[in-house]
C-alpha positions as CSV (number, residue, x, y, z in Angstrom):
1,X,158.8,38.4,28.9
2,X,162.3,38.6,30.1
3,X,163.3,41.3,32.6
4,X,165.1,43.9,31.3
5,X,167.7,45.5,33.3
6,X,168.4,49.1,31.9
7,X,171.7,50.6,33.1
8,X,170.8,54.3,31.4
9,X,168.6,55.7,29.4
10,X,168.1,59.5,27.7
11,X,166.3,60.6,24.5
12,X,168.8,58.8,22.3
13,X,170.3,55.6,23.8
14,X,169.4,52.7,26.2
15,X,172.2,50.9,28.0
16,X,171.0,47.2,28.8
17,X,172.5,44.2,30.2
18,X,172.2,41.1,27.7
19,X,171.8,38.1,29.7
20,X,174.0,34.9,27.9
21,X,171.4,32.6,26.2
22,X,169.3,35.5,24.5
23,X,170.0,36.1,21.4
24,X,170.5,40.5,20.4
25,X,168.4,40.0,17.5
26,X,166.1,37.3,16.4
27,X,167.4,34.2,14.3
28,X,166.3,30.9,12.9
29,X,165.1,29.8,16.5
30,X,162.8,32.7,16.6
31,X,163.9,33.0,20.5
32,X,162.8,36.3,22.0
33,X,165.4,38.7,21.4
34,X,167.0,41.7,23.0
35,X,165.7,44.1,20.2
36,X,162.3,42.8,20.5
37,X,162.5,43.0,24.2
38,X,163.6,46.6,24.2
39,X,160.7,47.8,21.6
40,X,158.6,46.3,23.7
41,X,159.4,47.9,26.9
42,X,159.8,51.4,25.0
43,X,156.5,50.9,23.2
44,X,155.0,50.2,26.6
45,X,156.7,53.1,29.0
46,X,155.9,55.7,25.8
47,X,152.8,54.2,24.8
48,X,154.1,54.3,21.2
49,X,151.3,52.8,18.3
50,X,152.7,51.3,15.5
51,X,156.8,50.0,15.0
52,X,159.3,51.4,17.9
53,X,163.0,52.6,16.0
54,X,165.9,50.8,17.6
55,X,169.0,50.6,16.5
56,X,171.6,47.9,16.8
57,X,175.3,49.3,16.9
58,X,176.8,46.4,18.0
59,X,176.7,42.6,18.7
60,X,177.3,39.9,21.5
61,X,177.4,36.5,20.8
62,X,174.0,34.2,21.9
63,X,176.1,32.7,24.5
64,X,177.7,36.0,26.0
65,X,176.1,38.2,28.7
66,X,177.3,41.9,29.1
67,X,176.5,45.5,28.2
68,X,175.3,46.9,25.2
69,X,174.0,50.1,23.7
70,X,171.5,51.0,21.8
71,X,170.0,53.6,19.7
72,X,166.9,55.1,19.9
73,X,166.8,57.5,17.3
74,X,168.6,57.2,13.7
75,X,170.9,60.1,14.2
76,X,172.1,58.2,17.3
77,X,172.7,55.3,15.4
78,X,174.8,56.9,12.9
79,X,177.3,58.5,15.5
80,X,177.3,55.5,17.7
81,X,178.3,53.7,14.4
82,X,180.8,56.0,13.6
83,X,182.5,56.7,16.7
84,X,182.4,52.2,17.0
85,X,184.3,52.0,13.1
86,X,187.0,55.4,14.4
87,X,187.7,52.6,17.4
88,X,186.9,55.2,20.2
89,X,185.0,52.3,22.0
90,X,187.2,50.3,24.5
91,X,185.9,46.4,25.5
92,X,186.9,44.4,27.8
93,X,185.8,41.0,28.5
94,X,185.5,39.0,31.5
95,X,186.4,35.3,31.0
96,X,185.5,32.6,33.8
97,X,187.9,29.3,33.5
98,X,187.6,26.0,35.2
99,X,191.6,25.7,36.0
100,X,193.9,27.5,37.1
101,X,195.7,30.0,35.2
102,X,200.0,30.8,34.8
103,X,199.6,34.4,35.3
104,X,202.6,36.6,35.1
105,X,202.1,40.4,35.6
106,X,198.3,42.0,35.6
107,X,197.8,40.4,32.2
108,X,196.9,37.5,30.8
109,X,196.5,36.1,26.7
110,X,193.8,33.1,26.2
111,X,194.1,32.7,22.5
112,X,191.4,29.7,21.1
113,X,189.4,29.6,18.0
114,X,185.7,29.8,17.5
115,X,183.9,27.7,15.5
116,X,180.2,27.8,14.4
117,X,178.3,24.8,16.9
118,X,174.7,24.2,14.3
C-alpha cells in the first residue's frame, strides 16, 4: 500500500498529501486510490468492522500532487462543502517549468488549456 502522509487529523477531518500519479478516487484503471488508501488506514488505526465514511470535498487531478482534505464524518462534509461553494477556501498552485520565465512584479499568468489525454 502506498504511504500515507497525514498533515492533521481530529474527529472530523484528515489532511493528506496526494502524491501526483494516484488517482483521489478510483476510476476505470482501478489504480489504488487516495479514498481507499485513507479508509484503509482509518479502518486499521480504529479497528473499524464493516465500510469506513469518508468524504470527498474536493478534487486534484491524477497527475497533480498537493494537499487535500477530507471528511470523516457526514456533518463535516456538509460544512466543508459549504464553506468550498461560499469560496472561503484560497488555492494556490505551484507550477515547475522547463524555461525560463518573463517575470514582472511578484506575479506571474500561465494561461494554457487542458485537454482530456485517453
Amino acid at each position: 500500500m502506498q504511504d500515507l502522509k497525514i498533515l492533521y487529523e481530529d474527529n472530523h477531518i484528515i489532511v493528506v498529501v496526494k502524491p501526483a500519479g494516484i488517482p483521489v478516487q478510483q476510476d476505470k484503471t482501478s489504480d489504488l486510490d487516495m479514498l481507499t488508501i485513507i479508509k484503509l488506514y482509518l479502518k486499521k488505526k480504529y479497528n473499524k468492522p464493516g465500510n469506513v465514511y469518508l468524504g470527498l470535498v474536493h478534487r486534484l487531478d491524477r497527475m497533480v500532487g498537493g494537499v487535500m482534505v477530507f471528511a470523516k464524518t457526514s456533518k463535516a462534509a456538509s460544512r466543508l462543502s459549504e464553506y468550498i461553494r461560499q469560496k472561503n477556501v484560497k488555492k494556490r498552485y505551484l507550477a515547475i517549468v522547463n524555461d525560463k520565465m518573463d517575470i514582472t512584479g511578484n506575479k506571474v499568468e500561465l494561461k494554457n488549456y487542458l485537454i482530456k489525454n485517453e
